[in-house]
C-alpha positions as CSV (number, residue, x, y, z in Angstrom):
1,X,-13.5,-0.8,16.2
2,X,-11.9,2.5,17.1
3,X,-11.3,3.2,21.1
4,X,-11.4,7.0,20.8
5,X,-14.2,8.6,22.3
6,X,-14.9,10.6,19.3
7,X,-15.2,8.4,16.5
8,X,-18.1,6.5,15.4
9,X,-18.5,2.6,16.8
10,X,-17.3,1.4,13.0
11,X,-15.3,4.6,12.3
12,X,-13.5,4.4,8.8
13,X,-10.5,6.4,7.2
14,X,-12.7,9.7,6.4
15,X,-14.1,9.6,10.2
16,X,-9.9,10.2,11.2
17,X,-9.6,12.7,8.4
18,X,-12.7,14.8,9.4
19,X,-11.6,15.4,12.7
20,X,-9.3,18.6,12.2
21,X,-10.4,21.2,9.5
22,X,-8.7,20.6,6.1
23,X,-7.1,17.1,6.8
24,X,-9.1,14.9,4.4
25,X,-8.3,17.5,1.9
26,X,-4.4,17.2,2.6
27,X,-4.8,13.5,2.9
28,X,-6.3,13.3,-0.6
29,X,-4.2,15.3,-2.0
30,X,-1.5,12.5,-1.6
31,X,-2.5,9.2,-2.6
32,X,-4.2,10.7,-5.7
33,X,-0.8,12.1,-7.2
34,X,1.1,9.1,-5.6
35,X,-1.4,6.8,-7.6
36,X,-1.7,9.0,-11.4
37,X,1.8,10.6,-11.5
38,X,3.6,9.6,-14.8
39,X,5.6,5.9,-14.2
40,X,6.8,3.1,-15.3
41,X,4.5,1.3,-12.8
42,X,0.6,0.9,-14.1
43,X,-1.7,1.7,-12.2
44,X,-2.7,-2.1,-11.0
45,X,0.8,-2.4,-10.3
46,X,1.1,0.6,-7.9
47,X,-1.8,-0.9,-6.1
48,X,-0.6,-4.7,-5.4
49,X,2.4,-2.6,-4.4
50,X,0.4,-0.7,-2.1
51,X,-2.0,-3.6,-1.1
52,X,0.7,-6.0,-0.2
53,X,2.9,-3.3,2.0
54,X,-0.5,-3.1,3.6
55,X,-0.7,-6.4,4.2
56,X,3.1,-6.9,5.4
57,X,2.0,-4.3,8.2
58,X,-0.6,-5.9,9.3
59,X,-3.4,-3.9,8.0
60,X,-5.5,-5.7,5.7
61,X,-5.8,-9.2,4.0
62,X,-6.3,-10.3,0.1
63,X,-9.7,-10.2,0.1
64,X,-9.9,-6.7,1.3
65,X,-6.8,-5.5,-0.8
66,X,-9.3,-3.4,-3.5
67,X,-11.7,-1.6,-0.1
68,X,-8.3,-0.6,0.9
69,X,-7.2,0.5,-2.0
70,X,-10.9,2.3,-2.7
71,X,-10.2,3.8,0.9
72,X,-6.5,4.9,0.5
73,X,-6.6,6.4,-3.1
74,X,-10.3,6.7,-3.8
75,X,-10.9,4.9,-7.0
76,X,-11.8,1.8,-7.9
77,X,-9.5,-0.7,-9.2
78,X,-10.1,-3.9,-10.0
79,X,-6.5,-6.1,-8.3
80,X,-5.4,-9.1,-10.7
81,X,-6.5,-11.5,-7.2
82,X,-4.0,-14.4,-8.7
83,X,-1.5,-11.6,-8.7
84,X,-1.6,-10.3,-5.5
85,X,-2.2,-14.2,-4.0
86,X,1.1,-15.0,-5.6
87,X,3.1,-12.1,-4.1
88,X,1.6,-12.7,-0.8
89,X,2.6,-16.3,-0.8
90,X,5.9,-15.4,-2.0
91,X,6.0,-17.0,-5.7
92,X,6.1,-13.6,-7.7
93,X,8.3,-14.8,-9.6
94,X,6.4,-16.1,-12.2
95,X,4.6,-12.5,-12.9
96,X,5.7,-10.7,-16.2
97,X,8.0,-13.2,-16.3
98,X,9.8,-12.2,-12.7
99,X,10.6,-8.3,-13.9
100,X,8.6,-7.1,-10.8
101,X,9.8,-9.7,-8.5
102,X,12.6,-7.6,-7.2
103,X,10.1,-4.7,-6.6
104,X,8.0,-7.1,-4.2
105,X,11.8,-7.8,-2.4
106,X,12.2,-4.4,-2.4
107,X,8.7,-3.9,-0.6
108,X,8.9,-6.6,1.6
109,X,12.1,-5.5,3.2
110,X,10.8,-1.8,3.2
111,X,8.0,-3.1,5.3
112,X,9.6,-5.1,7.6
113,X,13.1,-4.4,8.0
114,X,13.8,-0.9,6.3
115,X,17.1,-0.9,8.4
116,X,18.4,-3.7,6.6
117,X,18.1,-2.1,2.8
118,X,21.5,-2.0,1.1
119,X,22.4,-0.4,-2.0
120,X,22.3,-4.4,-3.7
121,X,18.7,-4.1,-3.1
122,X,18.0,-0.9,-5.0
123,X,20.5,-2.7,-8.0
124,X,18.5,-5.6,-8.3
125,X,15.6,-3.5,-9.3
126,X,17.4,-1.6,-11.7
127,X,19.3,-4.5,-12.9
128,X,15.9,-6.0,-13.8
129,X,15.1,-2.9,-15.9
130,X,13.0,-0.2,-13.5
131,X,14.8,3.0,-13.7
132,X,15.8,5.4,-10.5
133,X,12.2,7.2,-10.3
134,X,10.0,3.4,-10.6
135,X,11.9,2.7,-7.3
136,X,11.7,6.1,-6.1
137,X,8.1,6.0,-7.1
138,X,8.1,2.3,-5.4
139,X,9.1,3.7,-1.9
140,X,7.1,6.7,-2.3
141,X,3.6,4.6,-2.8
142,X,5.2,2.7,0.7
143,X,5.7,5.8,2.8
144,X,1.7,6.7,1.9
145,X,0.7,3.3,3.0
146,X,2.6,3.7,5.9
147,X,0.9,7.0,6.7
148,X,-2.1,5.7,6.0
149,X,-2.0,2.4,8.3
150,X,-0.1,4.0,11.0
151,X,-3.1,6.5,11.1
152,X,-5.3,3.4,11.4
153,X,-3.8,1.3,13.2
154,X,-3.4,4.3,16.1
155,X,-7.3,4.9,16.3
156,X,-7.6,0.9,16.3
157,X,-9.7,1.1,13.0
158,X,-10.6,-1.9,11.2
159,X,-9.0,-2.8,8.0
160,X,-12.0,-2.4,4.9
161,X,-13.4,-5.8,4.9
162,X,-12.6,-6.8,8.1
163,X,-14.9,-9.4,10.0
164,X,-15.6,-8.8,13.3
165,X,-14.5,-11.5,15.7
């Protein structure tokens, strides 16, 4: 429930984005390219990456991960569930046989303490096979997230999917 005067009761992202002239058009133009530009990440992949930096913020929960997906990029993806409950509880490891484990470590220290990211980080990604531009790509799909939830968060909008208490 937003506490600004001039948003609806149960405003949502595009309430935020209509209130200056050519904001949701600047917003979209974002998270579309973030989510089809050429990678080594799939599509699905960008958006457990996306769902679970969410989620590490403290916007959003598993069973809302594909609203806020729908919300952030505007399309409709269907999130492995058993995926993303795996990275959230920590025991990636066992997806695609661990290769995108050190991308979830990568994320999960972006999210909650970027300060602390050393270049052994960045190596274990590549040194599990993800080239320069995944991991670019990696913290670029972050840094929209982070627009997105700090936008959010600031007009006190509920997550998609959340239950009001």
């Amino acid at each position: 429930m937003s506490l600004f005067s001039f948003l609806p009761e149960n405003a949502r992202a595009r309430d935020v984005w209509n209130i200056r002239p050519g904001l949701e058009s600047a917003w979209q133009v974002l998270p579309s390219r973030v989510l089809t530009a050429p990678s080594e990440l799939s599509k699905s992949e960008k958006a457990v990456i996306a769902a679970y930096y969410s989620i590490l913020k403290g916007y959003g929960t598993e069973a809302g991960a594909e609203q806020l997906i729908e919300e952030v990029f505007g399309v409709r993806l269907s999130l492995d569930g058993r995926a993303l409950r795996q990275v959230i509880e920590g025991s990636e490891r066992d997806l695609d046989g661990g290769k995108f484990a050190p991308i979830l470590s990568y994320v999960h220290k972006l999210a909650t303490a970027s300060y602390k990211l050393m270049q052994r980080d960045a190596d274990k990604v590549l040194s599990a096979g993800w080239g320069e531009r995944t991991l670019t790509d990696v913290v670029v799909i972050c840094a929209t997230m982070s627009m997105y939830v700090s936008t959010m968060l600031g007009h006190c909008i509920d997550p998609p999917g959340a239950i009001d208490a």
